[in-house]
N, C-alpha and C positions, 0 to 999 in steps of 0.2 A: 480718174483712175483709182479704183482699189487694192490695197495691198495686204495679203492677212500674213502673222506670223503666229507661228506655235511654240507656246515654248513649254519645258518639260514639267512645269506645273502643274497638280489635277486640273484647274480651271483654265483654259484658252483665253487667250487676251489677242483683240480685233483693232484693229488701226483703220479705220473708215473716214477719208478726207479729213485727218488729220484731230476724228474724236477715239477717245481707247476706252472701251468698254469690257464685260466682260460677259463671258456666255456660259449659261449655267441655269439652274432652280429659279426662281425668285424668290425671294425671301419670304418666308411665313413669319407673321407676327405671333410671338410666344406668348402664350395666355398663363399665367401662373393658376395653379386651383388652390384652393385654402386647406389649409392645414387646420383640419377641425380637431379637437379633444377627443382623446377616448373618456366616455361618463361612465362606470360600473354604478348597475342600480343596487338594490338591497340585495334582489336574488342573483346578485351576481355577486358582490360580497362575499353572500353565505355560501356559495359554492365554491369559490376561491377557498375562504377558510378551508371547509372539508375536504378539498383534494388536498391542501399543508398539512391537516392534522388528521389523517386517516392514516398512515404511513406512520407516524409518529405515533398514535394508539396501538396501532398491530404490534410495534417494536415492543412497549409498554406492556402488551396484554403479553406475548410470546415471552417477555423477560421474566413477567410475574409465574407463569404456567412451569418456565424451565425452573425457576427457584436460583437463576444468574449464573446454573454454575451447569459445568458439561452431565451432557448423559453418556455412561458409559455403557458400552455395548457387551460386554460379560462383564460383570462387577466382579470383582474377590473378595471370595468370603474370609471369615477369619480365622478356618479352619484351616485351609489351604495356605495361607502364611504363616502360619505355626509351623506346617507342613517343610517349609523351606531352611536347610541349612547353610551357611556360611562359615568358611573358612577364617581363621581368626590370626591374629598375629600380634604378638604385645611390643609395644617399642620398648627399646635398650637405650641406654643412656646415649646420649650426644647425637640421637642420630633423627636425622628428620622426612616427612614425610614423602620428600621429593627422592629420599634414599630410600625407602622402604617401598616407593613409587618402581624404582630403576631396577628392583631385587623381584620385585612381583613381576613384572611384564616387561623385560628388553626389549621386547620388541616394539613394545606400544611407544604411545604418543605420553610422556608422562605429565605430562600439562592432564591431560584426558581422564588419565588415570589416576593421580591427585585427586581433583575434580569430583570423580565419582565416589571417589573414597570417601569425600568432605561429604559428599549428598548423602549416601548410603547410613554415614555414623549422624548424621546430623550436626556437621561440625561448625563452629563459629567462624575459626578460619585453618590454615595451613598447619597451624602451633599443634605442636601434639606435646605431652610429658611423657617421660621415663615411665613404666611399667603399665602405662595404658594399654587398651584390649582395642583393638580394631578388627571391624567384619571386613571383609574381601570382598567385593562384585562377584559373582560367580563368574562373567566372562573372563575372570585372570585368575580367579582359584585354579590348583592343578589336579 
């Protein structure tokens, strides 16, 4: 007398006069393949280099041709910035540039405003003296 049982397993397991087997694939013996080297000959070499330093020449040739530094797309002449006036303001004693900041533009940002001040005169830093001449950005001239 045979008796099979199932149980929830992927694989079925068989009880046949009392041997327990299993029912399935049979096993395949796994053959490993060899893991051979990659060799680069000579002309593979040389063409490795050239695809690294082709990119690296173009960068090289394009830096030397621009001269490093941008191209501008209308330049100014220097006629034209002679051209341009600015609003001037002389400092008064005690009084510094973040006041003179707050008197030109209320409205602004005076961090901004400062800032531009310092760019426009060419300044070292925020320190200004008593009877100095300062130019105004045109956007807060009145």
């Amino acid at each position: 007398m045979s008796t099979v049982v199932m149980s929830t397993a992927v694989m079925s397991t068989v009880v046949m006069n009392g041997t327990i087997g299993t029912i399935g694939t049979p096993r395949i013996p796994i053959t490993r393949i060899p893991i051979t080297r990659l060799r680069i000959t000579r002309r593979g070499y040389a063409l490795l280099t050239l695809i690294v330093a082709a990119p690296l020449v173009i960068a090289a040739l394009g830096f030397a041709v621009n001269g490093g530094g941008a191209v501008a797309a209308n330049p100014v002449s220097a006629a034209s910035l002679a051209s341009v006036t600015f609003e001037h303001v002389t400092v008064q004693a005690g009084e510094s540039l973040w006041q003179l900041a707050a008197q030109i533009a209320p409205s602004a940002d005076p961090r901004d405003v400062v800032s531009d001040i310092v760019h426009l005169n060419q300044l070292s830093s925020a320190v200004v003296q008593p009877g100095q001449t300062l130019a105004i950005p045109l956007k807060y001239g009145h």
